[in-house]
C-alpha positions as CSV (number, residue, x, y, z in Angstrom):
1,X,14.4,-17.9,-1.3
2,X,17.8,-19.5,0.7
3,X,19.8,-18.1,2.9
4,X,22.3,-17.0,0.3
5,X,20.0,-15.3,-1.5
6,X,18.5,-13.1,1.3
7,X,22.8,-12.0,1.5
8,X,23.0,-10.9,-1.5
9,X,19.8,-8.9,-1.5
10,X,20.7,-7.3,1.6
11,X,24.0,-6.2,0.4
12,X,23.2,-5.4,-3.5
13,X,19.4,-3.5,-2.1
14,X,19.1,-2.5,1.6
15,X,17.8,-3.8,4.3
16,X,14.2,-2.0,3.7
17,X,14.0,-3.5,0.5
18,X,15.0,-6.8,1.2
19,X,12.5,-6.7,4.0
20,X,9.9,-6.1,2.4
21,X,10.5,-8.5,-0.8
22,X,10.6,-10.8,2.1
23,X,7.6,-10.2,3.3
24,X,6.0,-10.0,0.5
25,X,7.1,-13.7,-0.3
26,X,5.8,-14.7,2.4
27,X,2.6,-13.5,2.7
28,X,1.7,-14.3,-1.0
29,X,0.4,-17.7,-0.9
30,X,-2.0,-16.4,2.5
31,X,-3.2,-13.7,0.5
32,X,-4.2,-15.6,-2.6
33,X,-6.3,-18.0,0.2
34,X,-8.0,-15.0,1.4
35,X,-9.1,-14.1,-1.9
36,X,-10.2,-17.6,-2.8
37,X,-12.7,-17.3,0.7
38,X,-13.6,-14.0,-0.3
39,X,-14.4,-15.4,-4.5
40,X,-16.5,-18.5,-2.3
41,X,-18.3,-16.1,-0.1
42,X,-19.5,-14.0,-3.2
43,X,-20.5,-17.1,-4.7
44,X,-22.6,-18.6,-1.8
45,X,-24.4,-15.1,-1.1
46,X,-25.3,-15.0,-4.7
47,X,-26.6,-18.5,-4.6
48,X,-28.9,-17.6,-1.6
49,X,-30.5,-14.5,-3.3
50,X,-31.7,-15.9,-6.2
């Protein structure tokens, strides 16, 4: 998302809402490495109890 971009969301959405979308964006890619941990974790402890 550029800089021209996050202009026109702010004046088509709101500041709240273009926020957030930011955000969002943002956080996205730690999130989906979070859930990978979490799918490796669930993996390993299964591993160990059988």
């Amino acid at each position: 998302m550029d800089h021209i971009d996050l202009v026109g969301l702010i004046a088509n959405l709101g500041f709240p809402i273009a926020i957030t979308a930011y955000l969002l964006l943002r956080f996205e890619k730690k999130i989906i490495d979070l859930s990978e941990a979490i799918n490796g974790l669930k993996d390993e402890l299964q591993k160990k109890l059988k």
